[in-house]
Backbone bond lengths (Angstrom), bond angles and torsions (degrees), N, CA, C in turn:
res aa  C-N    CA-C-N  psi(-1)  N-CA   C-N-CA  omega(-1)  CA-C   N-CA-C  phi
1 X - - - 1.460 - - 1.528 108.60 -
2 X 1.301 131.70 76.33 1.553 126.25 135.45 1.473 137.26 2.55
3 X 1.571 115.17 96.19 1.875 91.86 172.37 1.037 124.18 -44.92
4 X 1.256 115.27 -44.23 1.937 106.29 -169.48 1.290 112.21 -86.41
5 X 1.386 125.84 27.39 1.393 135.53 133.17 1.881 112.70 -26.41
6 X 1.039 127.83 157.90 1.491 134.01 173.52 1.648 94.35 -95.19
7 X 1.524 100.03 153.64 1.326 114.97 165.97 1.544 104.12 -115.33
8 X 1.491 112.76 133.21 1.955 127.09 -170.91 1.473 98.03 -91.51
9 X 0.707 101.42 156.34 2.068 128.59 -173.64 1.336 114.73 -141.22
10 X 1.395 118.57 116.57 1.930 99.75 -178.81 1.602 87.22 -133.63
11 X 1.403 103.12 151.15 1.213 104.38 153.65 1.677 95.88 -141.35
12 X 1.642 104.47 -167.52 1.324 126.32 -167.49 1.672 83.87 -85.77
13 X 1.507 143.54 -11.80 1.552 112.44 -168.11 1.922 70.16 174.50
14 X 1.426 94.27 -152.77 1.294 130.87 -160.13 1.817 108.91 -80.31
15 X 1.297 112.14 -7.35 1.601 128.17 -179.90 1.360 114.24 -52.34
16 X 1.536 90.73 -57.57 1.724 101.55 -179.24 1.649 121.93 -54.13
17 X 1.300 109.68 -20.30 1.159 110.48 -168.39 1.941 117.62 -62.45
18 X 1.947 105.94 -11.85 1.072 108.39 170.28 1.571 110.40 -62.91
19 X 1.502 126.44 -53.83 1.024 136.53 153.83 1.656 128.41 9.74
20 X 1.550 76.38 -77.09 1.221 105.14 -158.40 1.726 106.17 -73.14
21 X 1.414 105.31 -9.93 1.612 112.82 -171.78 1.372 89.28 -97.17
22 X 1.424 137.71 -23.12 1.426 117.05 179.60 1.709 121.02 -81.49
23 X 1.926 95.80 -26.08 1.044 111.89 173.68 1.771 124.38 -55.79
24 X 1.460 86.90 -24.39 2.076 109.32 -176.28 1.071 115.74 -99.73
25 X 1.563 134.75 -13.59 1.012 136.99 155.64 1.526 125.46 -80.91
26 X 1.695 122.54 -28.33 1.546 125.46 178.61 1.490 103.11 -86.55
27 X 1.334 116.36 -12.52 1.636 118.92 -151.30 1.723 98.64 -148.66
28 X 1.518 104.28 65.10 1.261 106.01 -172.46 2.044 112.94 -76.46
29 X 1.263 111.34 -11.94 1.239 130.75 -161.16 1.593 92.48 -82.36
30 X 1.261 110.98 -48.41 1.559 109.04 -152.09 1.758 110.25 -91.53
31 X 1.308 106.25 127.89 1.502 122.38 149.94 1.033 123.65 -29.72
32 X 1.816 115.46 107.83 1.351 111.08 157.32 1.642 146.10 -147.21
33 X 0.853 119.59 172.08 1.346 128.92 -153.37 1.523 129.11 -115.35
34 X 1.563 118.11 86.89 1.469 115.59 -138.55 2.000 87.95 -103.34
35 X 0.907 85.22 175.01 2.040 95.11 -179.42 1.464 107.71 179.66
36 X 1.900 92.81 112.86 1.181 89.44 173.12 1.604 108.79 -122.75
37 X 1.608 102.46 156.55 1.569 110.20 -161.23 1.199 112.98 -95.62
38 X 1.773 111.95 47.29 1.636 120.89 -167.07 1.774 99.42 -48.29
39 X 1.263 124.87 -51.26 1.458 122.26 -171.95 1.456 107.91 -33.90
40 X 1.356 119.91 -44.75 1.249 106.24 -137.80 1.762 94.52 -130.56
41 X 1.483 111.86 8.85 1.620 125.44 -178.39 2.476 100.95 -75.83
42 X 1.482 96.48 150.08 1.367 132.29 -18.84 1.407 128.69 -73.96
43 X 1.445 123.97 162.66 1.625 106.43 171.12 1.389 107.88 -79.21
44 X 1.397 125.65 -22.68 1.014 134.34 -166.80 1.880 120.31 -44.62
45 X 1.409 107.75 -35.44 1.482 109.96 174.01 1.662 107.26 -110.35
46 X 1.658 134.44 15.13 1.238 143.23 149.77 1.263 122.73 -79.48
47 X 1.888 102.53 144.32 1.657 103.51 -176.38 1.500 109.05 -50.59
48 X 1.380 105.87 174.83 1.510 114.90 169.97 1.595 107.66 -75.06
49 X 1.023 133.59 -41.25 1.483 150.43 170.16 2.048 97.08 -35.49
50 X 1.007 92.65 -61.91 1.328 114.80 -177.21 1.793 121.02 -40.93
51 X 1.234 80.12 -62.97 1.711 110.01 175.83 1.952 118.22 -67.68
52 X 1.537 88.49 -43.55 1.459 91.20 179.26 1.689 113.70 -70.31
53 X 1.445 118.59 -34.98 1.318 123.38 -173.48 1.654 95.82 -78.04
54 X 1.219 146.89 -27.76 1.728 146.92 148.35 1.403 78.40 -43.14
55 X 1.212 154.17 -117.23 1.279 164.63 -37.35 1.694 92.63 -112.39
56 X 1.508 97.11 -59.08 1.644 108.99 -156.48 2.073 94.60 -82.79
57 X 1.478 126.29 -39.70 1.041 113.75 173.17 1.428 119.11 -47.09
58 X 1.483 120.49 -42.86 1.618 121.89 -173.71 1.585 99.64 -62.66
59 X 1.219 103.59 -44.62 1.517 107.13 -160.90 1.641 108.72 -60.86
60 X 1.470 122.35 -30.78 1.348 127.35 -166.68 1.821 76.72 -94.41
61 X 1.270 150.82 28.58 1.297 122.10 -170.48 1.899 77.17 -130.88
62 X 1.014 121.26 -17.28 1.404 132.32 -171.28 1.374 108.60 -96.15
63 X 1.373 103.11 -51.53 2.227 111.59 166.23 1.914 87.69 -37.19
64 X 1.368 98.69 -81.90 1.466 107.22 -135.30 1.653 95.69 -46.93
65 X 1.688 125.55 -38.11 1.330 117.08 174.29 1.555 125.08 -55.69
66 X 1.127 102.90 10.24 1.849 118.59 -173.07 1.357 109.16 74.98
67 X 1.195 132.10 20.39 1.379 109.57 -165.27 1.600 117.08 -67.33
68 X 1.404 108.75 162.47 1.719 93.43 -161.25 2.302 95.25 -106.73
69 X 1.551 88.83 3.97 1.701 81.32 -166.84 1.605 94.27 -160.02
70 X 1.442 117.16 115.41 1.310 112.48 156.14 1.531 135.46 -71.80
71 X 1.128 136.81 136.78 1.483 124.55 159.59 1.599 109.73 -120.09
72 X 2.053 102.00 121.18 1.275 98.95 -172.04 1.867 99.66 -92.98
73 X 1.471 123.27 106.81 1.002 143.11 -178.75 1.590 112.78 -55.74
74 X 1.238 120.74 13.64 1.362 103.45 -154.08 1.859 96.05 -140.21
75 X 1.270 131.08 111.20 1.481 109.74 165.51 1.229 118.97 -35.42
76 X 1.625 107.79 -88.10 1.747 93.93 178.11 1.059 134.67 -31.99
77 X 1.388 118.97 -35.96 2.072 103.70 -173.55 1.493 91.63 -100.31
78 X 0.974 146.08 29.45 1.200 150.07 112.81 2.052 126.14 -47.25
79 X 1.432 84.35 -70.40 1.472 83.43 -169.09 2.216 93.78 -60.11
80 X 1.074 115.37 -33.32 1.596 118.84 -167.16 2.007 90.89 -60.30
81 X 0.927 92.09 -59.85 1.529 100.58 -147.32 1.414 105.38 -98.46
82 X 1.000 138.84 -30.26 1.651 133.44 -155.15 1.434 124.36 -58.66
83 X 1.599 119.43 -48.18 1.260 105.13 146.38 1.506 155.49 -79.06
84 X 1.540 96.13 18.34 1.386 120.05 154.26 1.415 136.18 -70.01
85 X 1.254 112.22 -43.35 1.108 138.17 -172.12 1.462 105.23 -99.47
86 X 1.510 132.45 -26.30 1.570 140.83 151.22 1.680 108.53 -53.84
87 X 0.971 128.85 -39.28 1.429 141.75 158.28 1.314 117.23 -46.02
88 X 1.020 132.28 -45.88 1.796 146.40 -147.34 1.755 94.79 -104.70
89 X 0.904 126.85 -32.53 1.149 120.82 176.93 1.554 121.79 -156.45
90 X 1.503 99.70 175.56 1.649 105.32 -156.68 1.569 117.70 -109.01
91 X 1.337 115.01 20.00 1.307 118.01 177.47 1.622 93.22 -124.69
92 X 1.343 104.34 -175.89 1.661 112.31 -142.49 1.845 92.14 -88.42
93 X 1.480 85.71 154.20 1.809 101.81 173.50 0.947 113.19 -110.86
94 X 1.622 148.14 126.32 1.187 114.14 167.97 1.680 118.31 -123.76
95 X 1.130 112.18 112.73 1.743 125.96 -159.13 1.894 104.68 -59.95
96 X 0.918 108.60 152.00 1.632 124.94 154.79 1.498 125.17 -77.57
97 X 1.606 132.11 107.39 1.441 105.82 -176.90 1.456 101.91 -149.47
98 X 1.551 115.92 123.11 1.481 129.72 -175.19 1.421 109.06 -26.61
99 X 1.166 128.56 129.98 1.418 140.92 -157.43 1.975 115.35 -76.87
100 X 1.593 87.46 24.56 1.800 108.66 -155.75 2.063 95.27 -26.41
101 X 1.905 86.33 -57.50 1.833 104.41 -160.97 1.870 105.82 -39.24
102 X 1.177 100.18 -62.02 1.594 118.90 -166.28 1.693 108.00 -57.74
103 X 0.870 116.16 -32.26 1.671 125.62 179.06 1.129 100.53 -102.89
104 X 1.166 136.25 3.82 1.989 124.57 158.02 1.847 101.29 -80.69
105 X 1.472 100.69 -53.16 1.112 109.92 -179.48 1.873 127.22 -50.49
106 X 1.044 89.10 -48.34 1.712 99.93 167.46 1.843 120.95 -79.91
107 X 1.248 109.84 -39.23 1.601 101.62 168.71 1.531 123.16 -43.45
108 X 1.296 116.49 124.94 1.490 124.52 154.08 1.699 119.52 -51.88
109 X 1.339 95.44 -65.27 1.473 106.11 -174.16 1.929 117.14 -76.05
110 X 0.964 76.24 -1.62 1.727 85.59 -157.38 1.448 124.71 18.79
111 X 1.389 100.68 71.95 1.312 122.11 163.98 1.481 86.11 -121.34
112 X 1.908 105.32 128.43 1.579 103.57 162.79 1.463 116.49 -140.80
113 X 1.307 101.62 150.55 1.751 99.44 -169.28 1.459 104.79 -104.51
114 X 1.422 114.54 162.30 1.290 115.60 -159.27 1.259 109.26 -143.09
115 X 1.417 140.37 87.35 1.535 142.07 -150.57 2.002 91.85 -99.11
116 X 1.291 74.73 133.70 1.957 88.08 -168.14 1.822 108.40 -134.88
117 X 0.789 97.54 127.78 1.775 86.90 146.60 1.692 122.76 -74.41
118 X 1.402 98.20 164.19 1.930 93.30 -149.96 1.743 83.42 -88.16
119 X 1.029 149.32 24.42 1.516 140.79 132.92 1.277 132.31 -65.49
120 X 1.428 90.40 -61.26 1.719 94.71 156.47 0.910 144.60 -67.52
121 X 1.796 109.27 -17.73 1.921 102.51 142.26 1.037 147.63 -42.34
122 X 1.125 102.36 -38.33 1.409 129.69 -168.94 1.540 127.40 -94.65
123 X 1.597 82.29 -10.66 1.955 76.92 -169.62 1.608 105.08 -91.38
124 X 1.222 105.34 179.01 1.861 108.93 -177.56 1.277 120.13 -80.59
125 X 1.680 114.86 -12.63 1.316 119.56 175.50 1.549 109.64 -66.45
126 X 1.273 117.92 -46.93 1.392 136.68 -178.45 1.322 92.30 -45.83
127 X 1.288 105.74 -80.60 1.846 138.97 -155.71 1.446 83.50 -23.87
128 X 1.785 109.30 -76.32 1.210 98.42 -156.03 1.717 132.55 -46.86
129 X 1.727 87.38 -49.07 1.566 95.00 156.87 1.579 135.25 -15.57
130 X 1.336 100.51 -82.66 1.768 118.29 153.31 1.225 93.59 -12.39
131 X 1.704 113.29 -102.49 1.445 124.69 -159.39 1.474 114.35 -36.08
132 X 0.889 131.62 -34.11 1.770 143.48 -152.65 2.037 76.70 -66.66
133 X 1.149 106.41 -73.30 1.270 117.96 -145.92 1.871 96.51 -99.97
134 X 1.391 124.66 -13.05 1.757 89.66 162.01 1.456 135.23 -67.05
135 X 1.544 126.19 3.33 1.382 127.62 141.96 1.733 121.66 -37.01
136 X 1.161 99.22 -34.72 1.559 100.73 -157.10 2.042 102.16 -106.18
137 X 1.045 89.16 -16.00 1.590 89.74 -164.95 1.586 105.63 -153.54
138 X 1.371 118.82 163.40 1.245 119.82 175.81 1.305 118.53 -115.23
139 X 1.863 118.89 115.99 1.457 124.58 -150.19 1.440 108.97 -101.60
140 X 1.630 108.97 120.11 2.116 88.46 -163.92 1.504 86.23 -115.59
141 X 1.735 132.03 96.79 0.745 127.16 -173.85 1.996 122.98 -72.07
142 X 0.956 115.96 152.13 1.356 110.29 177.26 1.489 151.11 -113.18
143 X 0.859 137.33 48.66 2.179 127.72 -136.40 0.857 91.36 -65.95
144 X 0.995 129.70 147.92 1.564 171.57 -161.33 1.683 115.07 -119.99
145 X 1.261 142.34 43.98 1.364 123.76 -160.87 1.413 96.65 -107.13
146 X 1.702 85.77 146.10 1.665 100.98 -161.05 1.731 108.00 128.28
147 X 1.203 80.74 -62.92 1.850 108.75 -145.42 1.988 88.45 -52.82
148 X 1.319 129.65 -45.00 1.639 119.82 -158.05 1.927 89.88 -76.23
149 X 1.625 116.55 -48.80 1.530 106.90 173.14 1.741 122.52 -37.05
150 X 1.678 121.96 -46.01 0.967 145.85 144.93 1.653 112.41 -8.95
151 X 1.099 122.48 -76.84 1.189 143.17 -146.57 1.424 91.41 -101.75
152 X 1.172 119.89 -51.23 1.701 98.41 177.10 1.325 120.43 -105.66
153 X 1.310 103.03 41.94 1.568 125.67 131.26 1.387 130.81 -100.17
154 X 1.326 103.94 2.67 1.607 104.55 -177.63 1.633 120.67 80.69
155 X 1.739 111.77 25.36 1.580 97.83 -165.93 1.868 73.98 -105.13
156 X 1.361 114.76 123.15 1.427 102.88 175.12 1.538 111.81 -119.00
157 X 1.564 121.34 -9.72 1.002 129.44 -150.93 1.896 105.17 -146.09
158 X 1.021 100.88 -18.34 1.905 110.83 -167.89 1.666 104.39 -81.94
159 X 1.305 118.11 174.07 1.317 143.07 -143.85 1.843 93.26 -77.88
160 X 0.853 106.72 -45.68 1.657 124.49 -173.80 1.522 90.79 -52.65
161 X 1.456 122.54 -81.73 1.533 129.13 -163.72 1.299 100.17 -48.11
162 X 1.817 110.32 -59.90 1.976 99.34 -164.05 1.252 106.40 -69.63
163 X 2.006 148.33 8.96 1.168 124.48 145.02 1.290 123.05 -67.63
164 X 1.564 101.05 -47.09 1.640 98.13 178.92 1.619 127.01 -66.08
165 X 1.211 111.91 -20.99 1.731 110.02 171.88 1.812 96.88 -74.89
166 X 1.423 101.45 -43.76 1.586 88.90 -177.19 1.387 132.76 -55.34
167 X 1.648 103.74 -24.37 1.431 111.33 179.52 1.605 110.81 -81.73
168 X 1.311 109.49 -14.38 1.680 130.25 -168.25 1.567 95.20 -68.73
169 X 1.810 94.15 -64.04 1.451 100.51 -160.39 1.392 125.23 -79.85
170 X 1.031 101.57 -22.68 1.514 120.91 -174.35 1.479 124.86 -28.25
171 X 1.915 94.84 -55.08 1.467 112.18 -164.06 1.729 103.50 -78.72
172 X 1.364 99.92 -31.12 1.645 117.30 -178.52 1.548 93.71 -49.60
173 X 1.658 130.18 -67.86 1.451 139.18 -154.40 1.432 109.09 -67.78
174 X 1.274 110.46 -18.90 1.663 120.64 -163.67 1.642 95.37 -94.20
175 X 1.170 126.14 -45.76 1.723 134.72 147.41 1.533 104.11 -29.72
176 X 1.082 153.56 -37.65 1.261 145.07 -133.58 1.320 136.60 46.15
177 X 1.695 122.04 33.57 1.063 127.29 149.93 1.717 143.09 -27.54
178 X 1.037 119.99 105.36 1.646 110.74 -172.48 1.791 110.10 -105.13
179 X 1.673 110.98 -4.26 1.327 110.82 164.20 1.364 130.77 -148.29
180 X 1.108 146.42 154.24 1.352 138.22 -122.40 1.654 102.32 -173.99
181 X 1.821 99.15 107.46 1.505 107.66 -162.60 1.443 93.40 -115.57
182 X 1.571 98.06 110.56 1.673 113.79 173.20 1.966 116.54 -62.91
183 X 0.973 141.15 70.94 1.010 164.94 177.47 1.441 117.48 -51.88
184 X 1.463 119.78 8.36 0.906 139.52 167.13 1.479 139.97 -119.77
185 X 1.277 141.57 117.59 1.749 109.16 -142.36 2.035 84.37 -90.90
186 X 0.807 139.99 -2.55 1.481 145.25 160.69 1.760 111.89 -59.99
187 X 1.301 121.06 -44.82 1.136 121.58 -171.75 1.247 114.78 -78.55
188 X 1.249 131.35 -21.06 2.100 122.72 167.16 1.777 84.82 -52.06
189 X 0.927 158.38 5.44 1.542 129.15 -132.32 1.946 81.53 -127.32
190 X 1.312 114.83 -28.69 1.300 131.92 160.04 1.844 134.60 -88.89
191 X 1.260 94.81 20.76 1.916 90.75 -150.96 1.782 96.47 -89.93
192 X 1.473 126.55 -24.67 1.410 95.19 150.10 1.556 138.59 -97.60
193 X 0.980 103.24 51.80 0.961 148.25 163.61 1.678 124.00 -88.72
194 X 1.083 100.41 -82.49 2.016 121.28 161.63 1.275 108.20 -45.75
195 X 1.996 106.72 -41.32 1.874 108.77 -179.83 1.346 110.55 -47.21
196 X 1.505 102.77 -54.56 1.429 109.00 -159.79 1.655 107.82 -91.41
197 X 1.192 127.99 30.48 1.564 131.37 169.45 1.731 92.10 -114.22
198 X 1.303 115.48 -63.59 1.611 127.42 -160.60 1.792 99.90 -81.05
199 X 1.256 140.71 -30.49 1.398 139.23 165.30 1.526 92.62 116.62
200 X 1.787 85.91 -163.54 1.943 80.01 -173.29 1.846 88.90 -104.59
201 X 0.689 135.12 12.69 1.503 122.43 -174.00 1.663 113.87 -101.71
202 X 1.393 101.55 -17.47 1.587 93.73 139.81 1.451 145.78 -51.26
203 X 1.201 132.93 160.96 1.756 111.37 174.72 1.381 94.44 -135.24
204 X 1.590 126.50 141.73 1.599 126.89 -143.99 1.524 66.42 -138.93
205 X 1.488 102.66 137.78 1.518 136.83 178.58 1.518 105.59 -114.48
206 X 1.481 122.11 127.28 1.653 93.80 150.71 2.106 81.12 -147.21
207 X 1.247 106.16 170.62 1.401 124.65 169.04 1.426 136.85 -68.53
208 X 0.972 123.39 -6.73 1.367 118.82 -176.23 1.813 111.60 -65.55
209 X 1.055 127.07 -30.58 1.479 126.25 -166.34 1.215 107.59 -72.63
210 X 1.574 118.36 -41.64 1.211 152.22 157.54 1.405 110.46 -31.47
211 X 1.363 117.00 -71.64 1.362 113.28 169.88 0.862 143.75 -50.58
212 X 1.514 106.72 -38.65 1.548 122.02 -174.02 1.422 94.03 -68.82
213 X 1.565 130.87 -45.46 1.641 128.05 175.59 1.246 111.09 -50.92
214 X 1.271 123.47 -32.92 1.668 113.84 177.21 1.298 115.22 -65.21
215 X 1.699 114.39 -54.01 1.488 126.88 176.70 1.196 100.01 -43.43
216 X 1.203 142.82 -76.73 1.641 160.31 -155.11 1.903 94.85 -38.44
217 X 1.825 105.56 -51.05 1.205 91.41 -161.46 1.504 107.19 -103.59
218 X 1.149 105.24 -13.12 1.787 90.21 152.88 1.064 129.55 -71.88
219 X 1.276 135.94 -24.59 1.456 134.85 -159.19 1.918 86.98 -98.23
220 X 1.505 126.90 -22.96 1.299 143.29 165.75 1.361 99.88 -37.31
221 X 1.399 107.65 -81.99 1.591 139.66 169.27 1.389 125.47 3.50
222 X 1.661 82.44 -74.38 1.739 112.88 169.20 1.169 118.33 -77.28
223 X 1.205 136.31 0.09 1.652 128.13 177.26 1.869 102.59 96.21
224 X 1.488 131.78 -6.43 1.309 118.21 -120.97 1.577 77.54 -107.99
225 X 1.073 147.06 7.93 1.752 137.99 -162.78 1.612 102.70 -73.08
226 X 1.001 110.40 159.24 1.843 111.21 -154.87 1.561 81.15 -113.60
227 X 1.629 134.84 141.48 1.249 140.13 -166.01 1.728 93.63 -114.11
228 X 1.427 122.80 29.84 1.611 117.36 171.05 1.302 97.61 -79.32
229 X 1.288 91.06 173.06 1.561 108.96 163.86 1.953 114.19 -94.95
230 X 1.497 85.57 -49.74 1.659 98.32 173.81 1.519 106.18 -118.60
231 X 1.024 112.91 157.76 1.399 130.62 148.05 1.332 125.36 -151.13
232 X 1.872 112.69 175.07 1.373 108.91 -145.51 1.620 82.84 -108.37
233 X 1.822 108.69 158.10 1.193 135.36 161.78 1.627 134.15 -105.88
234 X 1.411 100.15 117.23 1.913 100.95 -164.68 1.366 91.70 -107.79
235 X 1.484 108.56 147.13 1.602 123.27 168.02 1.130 126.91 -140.63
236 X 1.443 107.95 127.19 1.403 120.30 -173.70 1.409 122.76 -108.96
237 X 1.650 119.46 157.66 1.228 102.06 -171.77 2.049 77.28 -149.92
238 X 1.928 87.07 149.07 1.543 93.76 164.99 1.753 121.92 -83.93
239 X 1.304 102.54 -5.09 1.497 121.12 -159.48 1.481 116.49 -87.65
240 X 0.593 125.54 -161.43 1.807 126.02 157.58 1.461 123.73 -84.76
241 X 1.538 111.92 89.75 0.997 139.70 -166.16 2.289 102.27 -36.69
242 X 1.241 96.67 -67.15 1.265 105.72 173.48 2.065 119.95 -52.60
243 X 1.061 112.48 6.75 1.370 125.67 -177.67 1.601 95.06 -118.09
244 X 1.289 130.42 -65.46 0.815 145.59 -169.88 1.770 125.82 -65.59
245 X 1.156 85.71 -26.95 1.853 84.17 -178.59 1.850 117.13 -83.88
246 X 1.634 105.59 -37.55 1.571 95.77 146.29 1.354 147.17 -16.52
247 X 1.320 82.59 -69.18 1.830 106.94 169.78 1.282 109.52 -55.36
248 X 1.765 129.01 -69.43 1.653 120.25 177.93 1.203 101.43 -41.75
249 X 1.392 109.77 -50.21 1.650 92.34 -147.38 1.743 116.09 -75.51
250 X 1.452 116.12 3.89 1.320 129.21 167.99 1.604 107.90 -80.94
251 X 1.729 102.21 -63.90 1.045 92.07 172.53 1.531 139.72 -64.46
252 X 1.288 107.55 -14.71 1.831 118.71 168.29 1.178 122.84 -65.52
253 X 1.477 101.01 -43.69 2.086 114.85 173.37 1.484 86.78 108.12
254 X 1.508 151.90 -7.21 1.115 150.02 140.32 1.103 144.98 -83.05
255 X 1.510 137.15 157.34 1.186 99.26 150.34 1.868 138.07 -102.09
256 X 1.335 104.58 153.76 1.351 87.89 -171.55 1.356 101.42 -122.95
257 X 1.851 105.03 178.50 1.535 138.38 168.26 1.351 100.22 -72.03
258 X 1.447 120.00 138.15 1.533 118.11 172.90 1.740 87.23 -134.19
259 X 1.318 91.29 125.25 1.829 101.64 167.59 1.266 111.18 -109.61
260 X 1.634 115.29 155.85 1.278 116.61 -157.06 1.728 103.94 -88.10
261 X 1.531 124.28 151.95 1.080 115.25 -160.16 1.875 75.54 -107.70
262 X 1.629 118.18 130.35 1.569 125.93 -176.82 1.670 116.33 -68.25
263 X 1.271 104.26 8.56 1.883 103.99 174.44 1.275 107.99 177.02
């Protein structure tokens, strides 16, 4: 395994790309390799069956590019798939998981809200999560459906989104919530947005910074850190490339190349 190997990124669509910007800012050296599963987004209202077989195709589409480190960008195909795909191979995984720990710790009130897609409510990876920590705090979880179609269409700011976060958040603020764990790697992509529904005296959590610290010290670990200064970024999409590259390249702050992902 080579440092200047690429590191792979998948998400269900255009979400990950928060991710993937923390991943490019701590880890400016390293090569990488983003893929998003516009065809087949969201996973969020698909079986797990569903999601996991997306999961393991990207991943063998990311092997064969050498990559030396996956990051699965996505809660749901995380909670579906992650120790599946930790199984299948021998370089590092690195999972997505609602920021429950870090926002128990920082809440005053500990009332905390938890914006999800309705998969990742539901699944047992979560669950357990939840349980670990409703001793300590009170977890008012939320699904969100709609909201990832939303966003990777580009509505980030219009009349449509601020009803539906408003109807999201609403019930959370009226609870007395003081923190609010974006549980979606799509939703930073909206968070002033959430500012200006929930106020500023909320404190909005999401994972990406987090991750990129995990990546950093596994790939640390292993010897595998890439000694560039720069490196280049490729992006793929299963979707209609020409629909789709707009959107990154808004949401990236550039514009980019979107190559077609072959299934």
């Amino acid at each position: 395994m080579a440092d200047e190997q690429p590191i792979g990124i998948f998400d269900s669509g255009v979400g990950g790309l928060s991710v993937l910007a923390h991943i490019h800012q701590r880890l400016p050296g390293e090569a990488l390799l983003y893929v998003a599963d516009s065809a087949y987004m969201p996973y969020g209202c698909k079986p797990e069956a569903v999601i996991q077989q997306r999961c393991v195709k990207i991943s063998d589409f990311l092997f064969r590019h050498q990559c030396k480190a996956i990051v699965i960008a996505c809660n749901t195909a995380t909670a579906a798939a992650v120790h599946h795909i930790r199984a299948s191979y021998a370089f590092p995984v690195i999972g997505m998981e609602p920021a429950v720990k870090p926002a128990v710790f920082h809440s005053r009130s500990k009332v905390i809200g938890v914006l999800t897609t309705s998969a990742t409510s539901t699944s047992d990876k979560f669950n357990r999560l939840a349980a670990r920590f409703s001793q300590h705090a009170r977890l008012i979880v939320q699904p969100c459906p709609g909201l990832v179609e939303q966003i990777e269409s580009g509505e980030l700011t219009g009349s449509a989104t601020r009803d539906m976060l408003s109807l999201f958040l609403q019930p959370l603020i009226r609870q007395g919530m003081d923190t609010l764990v974006l549980g979606c790697t799509h939703y930073p992509f909206v968070s002033a947005l959430i500012r200006e529904i929930a106020g500023d005296d909320i404190l909005i959590i999401d994972t990406g910074a987090a991750i990129a610290c995990e990546l950093e010290r596994q790939l640390q670990n292993r010897q595998l850190l890439s000694e560039n200064k720069t490196a280049s970024i490729e992006f793929w999409s299963s979707g209609n490339t020409e629909k789709v590259a707009p959107v990154m390249s808004r949401l990236w702050g550039d514009k980019v190349m979107v190559k077609n992902l072959p299934y």
